[in-house]
Jmol script that loads the backbone (N, CA, C; Angstrom):
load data "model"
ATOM      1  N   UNK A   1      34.343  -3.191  17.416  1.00  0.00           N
ATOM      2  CA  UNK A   1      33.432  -3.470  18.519  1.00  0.00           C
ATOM      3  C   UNK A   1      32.048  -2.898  18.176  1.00  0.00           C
ATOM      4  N   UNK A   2      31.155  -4.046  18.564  1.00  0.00           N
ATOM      5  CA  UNK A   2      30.204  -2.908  18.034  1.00  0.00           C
ATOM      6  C   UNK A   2      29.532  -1.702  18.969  1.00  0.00           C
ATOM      7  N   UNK A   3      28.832  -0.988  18.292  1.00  0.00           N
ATOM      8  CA  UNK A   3      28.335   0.391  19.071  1.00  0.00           C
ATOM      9  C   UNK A   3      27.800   0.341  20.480  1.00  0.00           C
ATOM     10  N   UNK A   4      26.056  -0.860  19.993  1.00  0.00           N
ATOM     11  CA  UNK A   4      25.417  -1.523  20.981  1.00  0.00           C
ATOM     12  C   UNK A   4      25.662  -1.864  22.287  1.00  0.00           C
ATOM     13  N   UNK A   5      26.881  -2.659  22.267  1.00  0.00           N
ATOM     14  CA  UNK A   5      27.731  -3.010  23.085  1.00  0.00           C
ATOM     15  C   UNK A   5      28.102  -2.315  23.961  1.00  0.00           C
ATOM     16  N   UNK A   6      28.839  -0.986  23.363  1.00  0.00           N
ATOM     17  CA  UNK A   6      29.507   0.270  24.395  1.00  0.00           C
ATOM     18  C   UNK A   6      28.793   0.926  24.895  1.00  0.00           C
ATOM     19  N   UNK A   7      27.487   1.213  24.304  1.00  0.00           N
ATOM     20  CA  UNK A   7      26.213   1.431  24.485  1.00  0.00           C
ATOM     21  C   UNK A   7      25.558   0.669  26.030  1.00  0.00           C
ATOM     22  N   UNK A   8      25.533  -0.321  26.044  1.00  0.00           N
ATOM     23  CA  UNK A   8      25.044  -1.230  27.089  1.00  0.00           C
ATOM     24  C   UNK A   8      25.805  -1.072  28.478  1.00  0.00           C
ATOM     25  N   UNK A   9      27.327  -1.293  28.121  1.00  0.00           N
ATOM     26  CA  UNK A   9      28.375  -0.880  28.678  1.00  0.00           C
ATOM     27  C   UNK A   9      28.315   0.793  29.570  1.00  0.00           C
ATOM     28  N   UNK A  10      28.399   0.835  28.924  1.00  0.00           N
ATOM     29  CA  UNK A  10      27.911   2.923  29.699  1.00  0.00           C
ATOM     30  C   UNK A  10      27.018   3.072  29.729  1.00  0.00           C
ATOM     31  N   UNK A  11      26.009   2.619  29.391  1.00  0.00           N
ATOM     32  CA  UNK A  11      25.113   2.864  30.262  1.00  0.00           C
ATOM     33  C   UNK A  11      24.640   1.697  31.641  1.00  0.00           C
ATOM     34  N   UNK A  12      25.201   0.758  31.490  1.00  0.00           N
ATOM     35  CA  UNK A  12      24.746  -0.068  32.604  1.00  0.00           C
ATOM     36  C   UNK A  12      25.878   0.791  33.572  1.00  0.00           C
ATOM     37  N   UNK A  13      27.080   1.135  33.400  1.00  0.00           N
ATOM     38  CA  UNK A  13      27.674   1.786  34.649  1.00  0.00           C
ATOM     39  C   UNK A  13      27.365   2.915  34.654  1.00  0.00           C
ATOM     40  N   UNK A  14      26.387   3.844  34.247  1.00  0.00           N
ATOM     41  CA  UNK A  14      25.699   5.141  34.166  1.00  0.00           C
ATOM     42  C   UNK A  14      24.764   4.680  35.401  1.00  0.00           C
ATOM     43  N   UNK A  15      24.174   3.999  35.187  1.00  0.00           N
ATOM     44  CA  UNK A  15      22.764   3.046  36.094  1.00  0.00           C
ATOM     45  C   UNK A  15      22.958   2.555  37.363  1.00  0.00           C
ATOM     46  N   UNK A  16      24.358   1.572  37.558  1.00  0.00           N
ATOM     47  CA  UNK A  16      24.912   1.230  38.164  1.00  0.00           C
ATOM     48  C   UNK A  16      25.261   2.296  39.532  1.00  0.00           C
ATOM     49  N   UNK A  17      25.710   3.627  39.219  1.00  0.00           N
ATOM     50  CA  UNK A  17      25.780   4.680  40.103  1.00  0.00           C
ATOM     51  C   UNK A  17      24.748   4.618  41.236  1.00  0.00           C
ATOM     52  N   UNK A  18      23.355   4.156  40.971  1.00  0.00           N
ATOM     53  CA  UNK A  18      22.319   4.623  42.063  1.00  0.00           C
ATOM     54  C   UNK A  18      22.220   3.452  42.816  1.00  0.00           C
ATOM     55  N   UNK A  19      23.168   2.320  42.422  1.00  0.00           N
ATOM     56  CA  UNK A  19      22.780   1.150  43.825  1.00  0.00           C
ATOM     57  C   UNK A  19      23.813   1.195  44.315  1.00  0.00           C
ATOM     58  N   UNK A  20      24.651   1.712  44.871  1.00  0.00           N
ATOM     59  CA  UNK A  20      25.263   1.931  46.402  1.00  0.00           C
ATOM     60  C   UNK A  20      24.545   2.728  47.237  1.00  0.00           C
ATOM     61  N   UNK A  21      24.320   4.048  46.583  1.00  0.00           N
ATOM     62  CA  UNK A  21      23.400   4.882  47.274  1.00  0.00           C
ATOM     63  C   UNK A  21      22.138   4.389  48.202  1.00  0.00           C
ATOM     64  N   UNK A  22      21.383   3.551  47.260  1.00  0.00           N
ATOM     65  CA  UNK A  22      20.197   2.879  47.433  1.00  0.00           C
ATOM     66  C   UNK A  22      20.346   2.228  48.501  1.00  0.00           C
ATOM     67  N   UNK A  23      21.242   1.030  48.471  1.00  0.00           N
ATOM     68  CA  UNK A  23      22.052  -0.107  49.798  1.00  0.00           C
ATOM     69  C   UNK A  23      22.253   0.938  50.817  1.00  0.00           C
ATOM     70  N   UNK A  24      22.986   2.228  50.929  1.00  0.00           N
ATOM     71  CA  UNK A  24      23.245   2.907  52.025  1.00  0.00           C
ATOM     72  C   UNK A  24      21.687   3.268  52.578  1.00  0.00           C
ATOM     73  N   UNK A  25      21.191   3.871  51.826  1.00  0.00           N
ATOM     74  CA  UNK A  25      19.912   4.976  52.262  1.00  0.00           C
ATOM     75  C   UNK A  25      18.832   3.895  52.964  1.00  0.00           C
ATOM     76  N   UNK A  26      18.835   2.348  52.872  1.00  0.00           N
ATOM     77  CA  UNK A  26      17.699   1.481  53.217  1.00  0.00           C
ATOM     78  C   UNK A  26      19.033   1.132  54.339  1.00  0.00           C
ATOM     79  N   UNK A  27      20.246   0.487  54.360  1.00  0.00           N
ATOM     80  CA  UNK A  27      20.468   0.343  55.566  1.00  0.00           C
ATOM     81  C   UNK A  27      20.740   1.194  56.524  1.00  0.00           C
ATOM     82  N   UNK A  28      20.907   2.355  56.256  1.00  0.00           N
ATOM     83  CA  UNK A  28      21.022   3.784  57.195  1.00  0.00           C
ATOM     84  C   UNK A  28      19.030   4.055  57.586  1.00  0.00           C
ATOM     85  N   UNK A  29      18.589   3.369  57.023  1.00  0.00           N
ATOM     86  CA  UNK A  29      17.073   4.343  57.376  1.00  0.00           C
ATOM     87  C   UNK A  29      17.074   5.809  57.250  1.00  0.00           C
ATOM     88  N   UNK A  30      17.774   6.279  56.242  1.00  0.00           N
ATOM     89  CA  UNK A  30      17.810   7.405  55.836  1.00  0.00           C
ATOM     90  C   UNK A  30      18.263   8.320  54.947  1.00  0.00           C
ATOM     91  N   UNK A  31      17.652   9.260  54.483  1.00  0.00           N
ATOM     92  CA  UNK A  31      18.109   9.499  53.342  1.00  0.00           C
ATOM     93  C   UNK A  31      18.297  10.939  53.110  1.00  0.00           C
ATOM     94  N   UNK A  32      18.531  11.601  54.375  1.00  0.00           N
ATOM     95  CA  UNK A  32      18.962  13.457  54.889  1.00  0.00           C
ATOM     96  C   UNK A  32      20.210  13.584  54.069  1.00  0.00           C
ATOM     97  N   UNK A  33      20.720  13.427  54.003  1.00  0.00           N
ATOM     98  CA  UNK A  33      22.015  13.701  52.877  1.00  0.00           C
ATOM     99  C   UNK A  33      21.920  13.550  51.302  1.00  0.00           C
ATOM    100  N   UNK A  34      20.940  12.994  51.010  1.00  0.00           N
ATOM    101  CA  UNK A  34      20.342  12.841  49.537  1.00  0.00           C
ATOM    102  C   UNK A  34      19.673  14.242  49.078  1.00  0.00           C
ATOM    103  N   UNK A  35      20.209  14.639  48.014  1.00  0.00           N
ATOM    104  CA  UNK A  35      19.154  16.083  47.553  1.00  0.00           C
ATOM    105  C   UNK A  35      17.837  15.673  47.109  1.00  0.00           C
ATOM    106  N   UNK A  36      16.801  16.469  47.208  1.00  0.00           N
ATOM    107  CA  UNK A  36      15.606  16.324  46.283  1.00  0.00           C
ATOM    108  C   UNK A  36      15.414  16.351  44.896  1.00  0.00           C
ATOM    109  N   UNK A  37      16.625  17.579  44.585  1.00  0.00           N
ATOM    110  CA  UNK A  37      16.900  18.009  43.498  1.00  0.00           C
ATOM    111  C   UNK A  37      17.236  17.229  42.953  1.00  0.00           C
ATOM    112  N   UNK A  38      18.343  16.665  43.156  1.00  0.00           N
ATOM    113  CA  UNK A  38      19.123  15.440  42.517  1.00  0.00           C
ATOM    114  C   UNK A  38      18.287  14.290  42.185  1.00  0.00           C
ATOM    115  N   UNK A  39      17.257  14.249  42.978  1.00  0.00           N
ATOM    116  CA  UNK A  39      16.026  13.046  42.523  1.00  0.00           C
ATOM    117  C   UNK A  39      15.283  13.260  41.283  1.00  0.00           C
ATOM    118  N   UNK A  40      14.763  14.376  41.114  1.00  0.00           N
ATOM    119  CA  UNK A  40      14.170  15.150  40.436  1.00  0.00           C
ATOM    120  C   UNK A  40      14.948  15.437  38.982  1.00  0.00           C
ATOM    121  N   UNK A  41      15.986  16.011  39.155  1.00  0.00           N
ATOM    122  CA  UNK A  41      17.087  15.852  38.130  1.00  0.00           C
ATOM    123  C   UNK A  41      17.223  14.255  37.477  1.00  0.00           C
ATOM    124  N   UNK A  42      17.727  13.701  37.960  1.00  0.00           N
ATOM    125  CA  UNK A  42      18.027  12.129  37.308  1.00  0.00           C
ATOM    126  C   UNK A  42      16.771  11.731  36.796  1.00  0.00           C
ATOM    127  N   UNK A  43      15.402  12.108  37.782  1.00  0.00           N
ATOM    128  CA  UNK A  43      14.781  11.452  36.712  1.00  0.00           C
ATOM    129  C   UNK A  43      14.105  11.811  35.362  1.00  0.00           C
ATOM    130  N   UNK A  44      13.878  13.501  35.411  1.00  0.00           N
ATOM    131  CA  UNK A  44      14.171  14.213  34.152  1.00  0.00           C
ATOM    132  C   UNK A  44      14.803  13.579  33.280  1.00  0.00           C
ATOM    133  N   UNK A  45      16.311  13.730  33.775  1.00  0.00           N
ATOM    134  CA  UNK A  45      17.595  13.569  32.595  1.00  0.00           C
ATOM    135  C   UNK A  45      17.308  12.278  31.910  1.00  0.00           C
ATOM    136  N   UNK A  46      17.554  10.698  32.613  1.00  0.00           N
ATOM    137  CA  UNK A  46      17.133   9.706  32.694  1.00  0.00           C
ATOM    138  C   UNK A  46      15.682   9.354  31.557  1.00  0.00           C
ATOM    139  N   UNK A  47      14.954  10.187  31.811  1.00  0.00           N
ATOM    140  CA  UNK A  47      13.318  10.347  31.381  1.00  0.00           C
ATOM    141  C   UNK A  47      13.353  10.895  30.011  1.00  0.00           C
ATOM    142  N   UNK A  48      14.260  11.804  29.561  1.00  0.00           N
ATOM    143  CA  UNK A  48      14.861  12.273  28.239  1.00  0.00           C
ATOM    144  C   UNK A  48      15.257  11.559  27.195  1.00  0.00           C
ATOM    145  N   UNK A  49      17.021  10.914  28.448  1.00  0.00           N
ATOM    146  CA  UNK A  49      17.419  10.231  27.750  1.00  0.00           C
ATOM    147  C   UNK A  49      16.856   8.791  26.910  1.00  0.00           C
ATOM    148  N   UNK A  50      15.682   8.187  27.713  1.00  0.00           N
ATOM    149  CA  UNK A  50      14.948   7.107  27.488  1.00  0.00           C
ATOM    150  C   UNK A  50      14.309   7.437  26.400  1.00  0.00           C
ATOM    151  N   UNK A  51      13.212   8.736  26.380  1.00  0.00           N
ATOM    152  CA  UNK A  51      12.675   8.903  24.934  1.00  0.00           C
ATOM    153  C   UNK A  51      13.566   8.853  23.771  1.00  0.00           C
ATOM    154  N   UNK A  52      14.578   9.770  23.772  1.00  0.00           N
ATOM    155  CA  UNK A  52      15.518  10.611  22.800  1.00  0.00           C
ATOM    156  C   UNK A  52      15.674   8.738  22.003  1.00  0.00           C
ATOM    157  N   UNK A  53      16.090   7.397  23.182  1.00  0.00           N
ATOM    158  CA  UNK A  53      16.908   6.131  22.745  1.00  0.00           C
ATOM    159  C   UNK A  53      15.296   5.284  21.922  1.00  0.00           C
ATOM    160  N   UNK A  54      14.320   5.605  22.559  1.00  0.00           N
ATOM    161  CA  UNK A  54      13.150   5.195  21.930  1.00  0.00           C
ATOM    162  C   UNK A  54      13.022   5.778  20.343  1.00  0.00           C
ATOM    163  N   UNK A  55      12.831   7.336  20.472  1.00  0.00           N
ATOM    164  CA  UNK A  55      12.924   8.062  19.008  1.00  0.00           C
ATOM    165  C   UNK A  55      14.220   7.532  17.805  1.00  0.00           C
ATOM    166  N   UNK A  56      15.154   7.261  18.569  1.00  0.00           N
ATOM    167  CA  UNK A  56      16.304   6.837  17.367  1.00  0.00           C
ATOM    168  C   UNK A  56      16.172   5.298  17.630  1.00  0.00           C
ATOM    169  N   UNK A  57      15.057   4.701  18.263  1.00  0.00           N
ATOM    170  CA  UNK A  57      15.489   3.441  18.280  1.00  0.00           C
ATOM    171  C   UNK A  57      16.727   2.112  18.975  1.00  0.00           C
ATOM    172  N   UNK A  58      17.640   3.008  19.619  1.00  0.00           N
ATOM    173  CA  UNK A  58      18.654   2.565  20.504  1.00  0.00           C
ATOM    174  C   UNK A  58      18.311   1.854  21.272  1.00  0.00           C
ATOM    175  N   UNK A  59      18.005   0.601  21.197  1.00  0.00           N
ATOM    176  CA  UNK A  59      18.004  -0.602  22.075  1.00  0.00           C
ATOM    177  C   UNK A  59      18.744  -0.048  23.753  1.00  0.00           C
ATOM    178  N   UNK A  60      20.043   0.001  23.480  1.00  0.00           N
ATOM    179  CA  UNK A  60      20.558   0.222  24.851  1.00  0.00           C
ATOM    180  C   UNK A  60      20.400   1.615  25.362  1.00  0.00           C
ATOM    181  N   UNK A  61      20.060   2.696  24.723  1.00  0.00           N
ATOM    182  CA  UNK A  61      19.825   3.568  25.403  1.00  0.00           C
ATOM    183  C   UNK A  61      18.226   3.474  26.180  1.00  0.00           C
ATOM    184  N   UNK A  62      17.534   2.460  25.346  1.00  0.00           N
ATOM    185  CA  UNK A  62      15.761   2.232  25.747  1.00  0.00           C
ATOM    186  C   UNK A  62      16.451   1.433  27.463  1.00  0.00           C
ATOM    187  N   UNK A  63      16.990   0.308  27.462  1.00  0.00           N
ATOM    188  CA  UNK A  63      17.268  -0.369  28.628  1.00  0.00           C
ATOM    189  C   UNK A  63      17.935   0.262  29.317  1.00  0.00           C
ATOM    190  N   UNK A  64      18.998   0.895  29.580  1.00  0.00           N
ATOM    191  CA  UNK A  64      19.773   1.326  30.757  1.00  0.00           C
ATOM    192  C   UNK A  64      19.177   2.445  30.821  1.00  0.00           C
ATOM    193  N   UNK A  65      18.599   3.727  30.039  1.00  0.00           N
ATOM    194  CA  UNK A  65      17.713   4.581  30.809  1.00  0.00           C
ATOM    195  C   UNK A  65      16.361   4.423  31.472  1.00  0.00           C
ATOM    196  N   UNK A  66      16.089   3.221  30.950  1.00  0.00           N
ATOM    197  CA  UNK A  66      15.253   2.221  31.419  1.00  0.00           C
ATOM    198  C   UNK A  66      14.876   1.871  32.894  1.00  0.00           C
ATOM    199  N   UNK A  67      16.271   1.658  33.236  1.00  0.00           N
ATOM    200  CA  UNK A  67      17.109   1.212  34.365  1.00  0.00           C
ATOM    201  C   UNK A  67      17.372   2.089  35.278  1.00  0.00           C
ATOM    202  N   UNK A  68      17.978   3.276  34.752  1.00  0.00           N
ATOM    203  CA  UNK A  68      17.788   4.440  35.733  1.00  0.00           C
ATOM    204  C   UNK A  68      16.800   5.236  35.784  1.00  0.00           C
ATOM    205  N   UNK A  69      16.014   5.511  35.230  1.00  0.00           N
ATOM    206  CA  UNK A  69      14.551   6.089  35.565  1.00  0.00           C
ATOM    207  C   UNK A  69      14.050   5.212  36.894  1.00  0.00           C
ATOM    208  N   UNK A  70      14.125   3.786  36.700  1.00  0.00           N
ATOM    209  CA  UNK A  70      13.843   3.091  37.869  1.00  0.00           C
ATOM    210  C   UNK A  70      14.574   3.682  38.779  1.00  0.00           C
ATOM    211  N   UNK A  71      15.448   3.209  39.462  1.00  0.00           N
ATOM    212  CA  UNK A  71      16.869   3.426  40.143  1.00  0.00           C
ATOM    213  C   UNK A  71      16.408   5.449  40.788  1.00  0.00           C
ATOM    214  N   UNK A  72      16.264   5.964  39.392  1.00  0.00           N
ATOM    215  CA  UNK A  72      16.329   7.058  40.172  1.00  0.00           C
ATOM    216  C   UNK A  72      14.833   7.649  41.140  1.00  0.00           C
ATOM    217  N   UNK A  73      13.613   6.943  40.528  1.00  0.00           N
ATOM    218  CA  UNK A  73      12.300   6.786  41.210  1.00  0.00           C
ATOM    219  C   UNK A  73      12.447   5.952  42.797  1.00  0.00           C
ATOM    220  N   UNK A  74      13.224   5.211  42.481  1.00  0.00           N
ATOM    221  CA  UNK A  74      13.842   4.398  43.731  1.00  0.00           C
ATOM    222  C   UNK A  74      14.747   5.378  45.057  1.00  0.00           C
ATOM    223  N   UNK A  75      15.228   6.130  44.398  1.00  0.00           N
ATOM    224  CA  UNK A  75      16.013   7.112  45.441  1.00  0.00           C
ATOM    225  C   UNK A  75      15.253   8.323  45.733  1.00  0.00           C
ATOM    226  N   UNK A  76      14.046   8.769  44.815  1.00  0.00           N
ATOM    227  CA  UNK A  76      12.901   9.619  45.460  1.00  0.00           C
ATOM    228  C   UNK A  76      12.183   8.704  46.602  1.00  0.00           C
ATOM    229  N   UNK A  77      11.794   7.552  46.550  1.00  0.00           N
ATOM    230  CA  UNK A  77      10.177   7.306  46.942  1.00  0.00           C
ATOM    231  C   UNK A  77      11.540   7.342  48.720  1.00  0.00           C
ATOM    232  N   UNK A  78      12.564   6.597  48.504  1.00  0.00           N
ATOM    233  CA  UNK A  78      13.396   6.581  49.793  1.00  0.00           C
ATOM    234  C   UNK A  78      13.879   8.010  50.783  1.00  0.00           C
ATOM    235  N   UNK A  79      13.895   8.770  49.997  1.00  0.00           N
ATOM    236  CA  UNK A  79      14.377  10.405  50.222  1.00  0.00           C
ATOM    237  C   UNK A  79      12.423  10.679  51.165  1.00  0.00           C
ATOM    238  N   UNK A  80      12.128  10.114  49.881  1.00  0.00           N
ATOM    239  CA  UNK A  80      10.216  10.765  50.800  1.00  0.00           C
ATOM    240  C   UNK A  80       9.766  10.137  51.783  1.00  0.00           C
ATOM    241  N   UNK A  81      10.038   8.422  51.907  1.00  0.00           N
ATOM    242  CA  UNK A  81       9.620   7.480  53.351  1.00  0.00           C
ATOM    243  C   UNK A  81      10.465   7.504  53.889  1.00  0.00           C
ATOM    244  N   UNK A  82      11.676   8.393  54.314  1.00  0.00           N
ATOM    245  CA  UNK A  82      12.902   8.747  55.223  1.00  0.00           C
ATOM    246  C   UNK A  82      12.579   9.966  55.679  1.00  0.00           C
ATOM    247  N   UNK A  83      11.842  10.901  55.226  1.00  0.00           N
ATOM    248  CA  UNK A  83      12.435  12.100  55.323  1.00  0.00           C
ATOM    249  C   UNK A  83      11.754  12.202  56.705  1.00  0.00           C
ATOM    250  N   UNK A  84      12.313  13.238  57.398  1.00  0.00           N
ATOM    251  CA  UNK A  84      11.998  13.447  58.812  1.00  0.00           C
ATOM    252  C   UNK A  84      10.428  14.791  58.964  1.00  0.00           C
ATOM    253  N   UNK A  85       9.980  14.333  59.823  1.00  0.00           N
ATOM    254  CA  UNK A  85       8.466  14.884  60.043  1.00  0.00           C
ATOM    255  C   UNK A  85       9.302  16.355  60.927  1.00  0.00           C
TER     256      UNK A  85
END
end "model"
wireframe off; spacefill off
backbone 0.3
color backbone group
């Protein structure tokens, strides 16, 4: 099998993790149970992992961290236009 592949594979269900969340937090209008940290974290980690797949060239690590850097910018900007005054 090739690498690429498994590659794409784990990481699209690595990625995959932040859209249920996402679907809940826009149809709940809220996002009080979401950490900050955890926003902040993913997109670090996410933000790493994307260079690290750029530096070695990894096609699928460039796209699915790609993907969650989005995804996880997506569950900040919602955590911040939810959060309660």
């Amino acid at each position: 099998m090739n690498t690429e592949l498994i590659g794409f594979v784990a990481g699209g269900l690595s990625s995959a993790l932040f859209i249920p969340q996402i679907i809940k937090i826009v149809k709940e209008k809220s996002a009080k149970e979401l950490s900050l940290m955890t926003c902040i974290i993913g997109i670090i980690s996410s933000g790493l992992w994307l260079w690290y797949g750029i530096k070695q060239d990894h096609i699928s690590m460039m796209v699915t961290n790609s993907i969650s850097v989005i995804a996880t910018a997506v569950l900040l900007f919602l955590k911040i236009k939810f959060k309660k005054h």
